[in-house]
C-alpha positions in Angstrom: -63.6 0.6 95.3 -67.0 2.2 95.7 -66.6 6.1 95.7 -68.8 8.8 95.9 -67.7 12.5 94.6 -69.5 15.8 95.2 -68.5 18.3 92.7 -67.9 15.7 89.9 -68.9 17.7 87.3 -66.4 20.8 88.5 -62.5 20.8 86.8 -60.9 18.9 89.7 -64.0 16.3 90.4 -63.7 15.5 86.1 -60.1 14.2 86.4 -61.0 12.5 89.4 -63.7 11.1 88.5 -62.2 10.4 84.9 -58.8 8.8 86.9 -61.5 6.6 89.2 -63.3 4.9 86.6 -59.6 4.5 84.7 -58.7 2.5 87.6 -61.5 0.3 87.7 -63.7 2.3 90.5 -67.3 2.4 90.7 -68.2 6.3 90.8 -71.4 7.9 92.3 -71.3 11.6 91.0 -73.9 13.6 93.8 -75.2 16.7 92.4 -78.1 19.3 93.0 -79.5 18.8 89.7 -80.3 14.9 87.5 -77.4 14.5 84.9 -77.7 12.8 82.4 -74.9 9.9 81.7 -73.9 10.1 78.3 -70.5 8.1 78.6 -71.7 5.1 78.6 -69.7 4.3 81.4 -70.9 0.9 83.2 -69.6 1.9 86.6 -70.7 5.5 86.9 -73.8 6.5 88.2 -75.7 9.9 89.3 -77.4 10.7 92.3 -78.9 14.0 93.6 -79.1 15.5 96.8 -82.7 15.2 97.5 -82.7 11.7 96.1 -80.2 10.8 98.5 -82.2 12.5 101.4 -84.9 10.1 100.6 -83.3 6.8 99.7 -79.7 6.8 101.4 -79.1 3.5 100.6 -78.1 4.0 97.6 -74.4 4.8 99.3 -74.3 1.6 101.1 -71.3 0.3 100.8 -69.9 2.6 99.5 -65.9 3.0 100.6 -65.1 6.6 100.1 -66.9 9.9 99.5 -64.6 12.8 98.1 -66.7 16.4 98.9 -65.2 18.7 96.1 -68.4 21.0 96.2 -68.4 24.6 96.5 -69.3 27.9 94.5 -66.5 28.8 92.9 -64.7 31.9 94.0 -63.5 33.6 90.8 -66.4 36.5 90.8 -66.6 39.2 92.4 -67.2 39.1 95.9 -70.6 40.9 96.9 -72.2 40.0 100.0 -74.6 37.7 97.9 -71.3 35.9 96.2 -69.8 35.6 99.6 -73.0 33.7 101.1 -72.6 31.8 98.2 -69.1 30.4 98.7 -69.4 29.7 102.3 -73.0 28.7 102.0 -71.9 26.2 99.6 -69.2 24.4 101.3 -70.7 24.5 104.5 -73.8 23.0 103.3 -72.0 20.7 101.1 -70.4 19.2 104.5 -73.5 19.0 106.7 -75.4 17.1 103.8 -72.8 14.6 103.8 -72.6 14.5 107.9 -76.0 13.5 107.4 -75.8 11.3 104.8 -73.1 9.2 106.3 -75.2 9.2 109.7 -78.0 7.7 108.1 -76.3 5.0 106.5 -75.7 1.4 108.3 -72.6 0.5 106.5 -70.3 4.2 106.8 -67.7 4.7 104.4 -64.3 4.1 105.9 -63.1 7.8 104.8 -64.2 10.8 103.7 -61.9 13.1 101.4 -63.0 16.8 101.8 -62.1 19.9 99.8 -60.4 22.8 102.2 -58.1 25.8 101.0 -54.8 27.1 101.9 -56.2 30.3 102.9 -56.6 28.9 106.3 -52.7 29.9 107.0 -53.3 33.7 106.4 -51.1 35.9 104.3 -47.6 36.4 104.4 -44.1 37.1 102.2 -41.8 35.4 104.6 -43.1 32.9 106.8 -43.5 29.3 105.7 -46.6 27.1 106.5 -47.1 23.6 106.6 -50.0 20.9 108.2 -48.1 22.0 111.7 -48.9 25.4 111.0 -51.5 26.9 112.8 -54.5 28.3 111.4 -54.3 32.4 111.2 -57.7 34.2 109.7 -57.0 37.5 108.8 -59.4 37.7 105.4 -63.0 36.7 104.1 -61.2 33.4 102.1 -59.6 32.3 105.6 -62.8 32.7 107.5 -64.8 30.2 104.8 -61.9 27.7 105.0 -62.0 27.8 108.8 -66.0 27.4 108.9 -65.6 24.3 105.9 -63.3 22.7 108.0 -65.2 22.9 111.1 -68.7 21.8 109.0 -66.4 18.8 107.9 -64.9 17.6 111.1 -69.1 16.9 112.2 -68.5 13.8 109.7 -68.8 10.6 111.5 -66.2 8.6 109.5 -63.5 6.6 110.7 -60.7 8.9 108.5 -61.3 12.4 107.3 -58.9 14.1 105.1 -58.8 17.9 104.9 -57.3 18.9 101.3 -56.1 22.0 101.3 -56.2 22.7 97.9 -54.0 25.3 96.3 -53.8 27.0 92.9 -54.8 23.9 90.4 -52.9 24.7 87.1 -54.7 23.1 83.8 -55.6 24.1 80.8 -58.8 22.8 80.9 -60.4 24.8 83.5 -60.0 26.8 86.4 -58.1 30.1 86.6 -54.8 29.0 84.5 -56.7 29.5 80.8 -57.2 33.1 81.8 -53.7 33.5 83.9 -52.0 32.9 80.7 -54.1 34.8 78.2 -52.2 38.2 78.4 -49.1 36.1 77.7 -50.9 34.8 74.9 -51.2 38.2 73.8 -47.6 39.3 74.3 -48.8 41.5 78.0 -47.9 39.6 80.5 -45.9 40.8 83.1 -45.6 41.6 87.4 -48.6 41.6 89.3 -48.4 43.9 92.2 -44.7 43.6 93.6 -44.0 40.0 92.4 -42.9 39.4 95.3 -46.2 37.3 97.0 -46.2 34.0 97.2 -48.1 31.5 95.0 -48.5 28.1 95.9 -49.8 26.1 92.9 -50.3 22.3 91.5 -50.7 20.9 88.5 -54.4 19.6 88.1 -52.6 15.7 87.0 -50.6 15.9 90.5 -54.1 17.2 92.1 -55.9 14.1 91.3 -53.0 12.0 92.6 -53.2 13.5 95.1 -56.9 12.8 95.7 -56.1 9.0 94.8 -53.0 9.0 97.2 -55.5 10.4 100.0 -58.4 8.0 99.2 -55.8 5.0 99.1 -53.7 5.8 102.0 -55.3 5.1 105.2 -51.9 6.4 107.3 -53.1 9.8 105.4 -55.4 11.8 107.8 -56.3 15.4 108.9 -55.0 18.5 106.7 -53.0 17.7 103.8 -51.4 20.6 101.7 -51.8 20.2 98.2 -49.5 22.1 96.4 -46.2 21.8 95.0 -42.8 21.0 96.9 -41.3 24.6 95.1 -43.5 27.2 96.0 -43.1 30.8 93.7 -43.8 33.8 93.6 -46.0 35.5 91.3 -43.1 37.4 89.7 -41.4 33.7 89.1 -44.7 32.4 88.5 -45.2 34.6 85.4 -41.3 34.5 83.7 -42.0 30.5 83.5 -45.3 31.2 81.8 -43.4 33.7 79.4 -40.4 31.5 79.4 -42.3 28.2 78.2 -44.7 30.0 75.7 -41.7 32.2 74.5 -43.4 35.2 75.3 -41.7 38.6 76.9 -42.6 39.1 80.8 -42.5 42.6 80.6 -46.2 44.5 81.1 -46.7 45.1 84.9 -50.1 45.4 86.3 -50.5 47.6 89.3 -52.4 46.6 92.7 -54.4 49.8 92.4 -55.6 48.8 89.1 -57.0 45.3 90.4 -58.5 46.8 93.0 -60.3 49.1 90.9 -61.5 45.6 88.5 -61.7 42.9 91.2 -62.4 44.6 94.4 -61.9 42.3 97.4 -61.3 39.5 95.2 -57.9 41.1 94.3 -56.5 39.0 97.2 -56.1 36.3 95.3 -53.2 38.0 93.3 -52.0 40.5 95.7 -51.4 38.8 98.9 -50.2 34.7 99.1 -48.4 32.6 101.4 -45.6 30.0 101.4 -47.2 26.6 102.2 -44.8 23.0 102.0 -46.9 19.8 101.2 -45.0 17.9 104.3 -47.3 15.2 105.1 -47.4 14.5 101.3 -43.7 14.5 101.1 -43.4 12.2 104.6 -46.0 10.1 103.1 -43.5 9.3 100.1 -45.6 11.2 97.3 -44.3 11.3 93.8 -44.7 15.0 92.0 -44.6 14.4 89.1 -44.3 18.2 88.1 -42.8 19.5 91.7 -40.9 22.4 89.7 -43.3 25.4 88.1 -41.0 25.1 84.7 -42.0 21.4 84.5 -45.8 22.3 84.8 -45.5 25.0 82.6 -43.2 23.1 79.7 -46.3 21.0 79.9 -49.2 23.2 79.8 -47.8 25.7 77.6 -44.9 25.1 75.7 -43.7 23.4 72.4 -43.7 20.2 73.6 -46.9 20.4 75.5 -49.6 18.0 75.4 -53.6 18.0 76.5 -53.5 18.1 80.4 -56.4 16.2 82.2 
């Protein structure tokens, strides 16, 4: 297949693109800036954004295009950073609208980034792809306006991945999760008792696969785990796998006090079910959080992508 990513150089977009090309794919990476390929790869090539905007025929033909770009949201959220997140996936999505309008030959699907925050907060209700959408904080709000900038793609099948907590140790907010564990103080954050719906980054990119390959796959998709936690649970199978003690507790007033709004993130959560993954006959192949963490972080554990 012919795939183009957005965001290819971001944690999730390198295991895709790195699972693509492993496959046999031919990968267009789209990015604001000229990259330089230093892989030696025959089959992946770099375009930009404005030299797409001049020349759009450089996509024809291709077959999918998987839109992982956004700013990311671990900083701390002035007005400036929040124009920046929702800026950034917003304009991400139009781009591509655009892009895919100008072309003669339109890619059969296009795979597009979302959040979970859609669902709103909550510690006992359950959410799946039937849920509807409840915006009750700045995070649900950007997913909501993503979504709506996506759906203006004219492509025959849009996928809305509603991406979760990506667990690796390569990159997004796991290396720093598990630091004070490292260092013998980890422990409860807030009550514990929020939910924390999570994935480990080698199920994420099968899920992007199972999303690109699928065509019965369309709309919102949940990707997260089948065995949702909670960030109490969350934090024993950290200590338990990297056999450290679970025992310093960090108080919501005190991430307040560091993170400001961003605090969200740790202090509030929902339950959300991957059911159209699970209908669909997806494989997890780490659907437990002490299978992902045996991996990442214990004796045994090996590189994750």
């Amino acid at each position: 297949m012919r795939i183009a990513v957005t965001g290819g150089t971001g944690f999730v977009g390198q295991a895709l693109v790195s699972a693509l090309l492993a496959r046999g794919d031919e990968v267009w990476i789209i990015s604001r800036k000229t990259a330089q390929d230093r892989t030696g790869q025959e089959r992946l090539h770099y375009a930009t954004w404005q030299q797409l905007e001049q020349n759009p025929a450089l996509l024809e033909g291709t077959d999918c295009i998987v839109n992982l770009a956004g700013e990311s949201i671990n900083q701390r959220w002035s007005a400036k950073a929040k124009a920046r997140i929702l800026n950034s996936r917003t304009d991400a999505a139009a781009r591509i609208a655009k892009l895919v309008g100008a072309l003669r030959q339109k890619p059969a699907t296009v795979v597009n980034a979302s959040g979970i925050s859609i669902y709103g907060t909550s510690d006992t209700k359950t959410f799946d792809e039937s849920s509807p959408a409840h915006i009750n904080d700045f995070l649900g709000s950007v997913v909501e306006q993503w979504e709506e900038s996506a759906r203006t793609i004219p492509a025959e099948r849009l996928v809305l991945v509603r991406v979760s907590l990506v667990l690796g140790n390569r990159g997004g907010a796991f290396p720093l999760m598990s630091l004070p564990y490292r260092l013998f103080g980890g422990g409860r954050v807030g009550s514990g008792r929020q939910w924390m719906p999570w994935i480990h980054i080698e199920d994420m990119t099968r899920v992007l696969l199972f999303c690109i390959d699928n065509r019965d796959i369309a709309g919102p998709v949940n990707a997260c785990a089948p065995q949702p936690v909670t960030t109490d649970q969350f934090g024993r199978a950290i200590g338990k796998a990297m056999r450290r003690p679970h025992w310093f507790p960090v108080p919501a007033f005190l991430l307040r006090t560091l993170l400001g709004e961003m605090s969200s993130l740790l202090l509030q959560g929902q339950r959300v079910l991957p059911a159209k993954l699970q209908q669909g006959g997806f494989d997890f192949r780490y659907p437990t959080i002490e299978s992902a963490m045996e991996n990442l972080v214990g004796k045994s554990s090996k590189p994750s992508v």
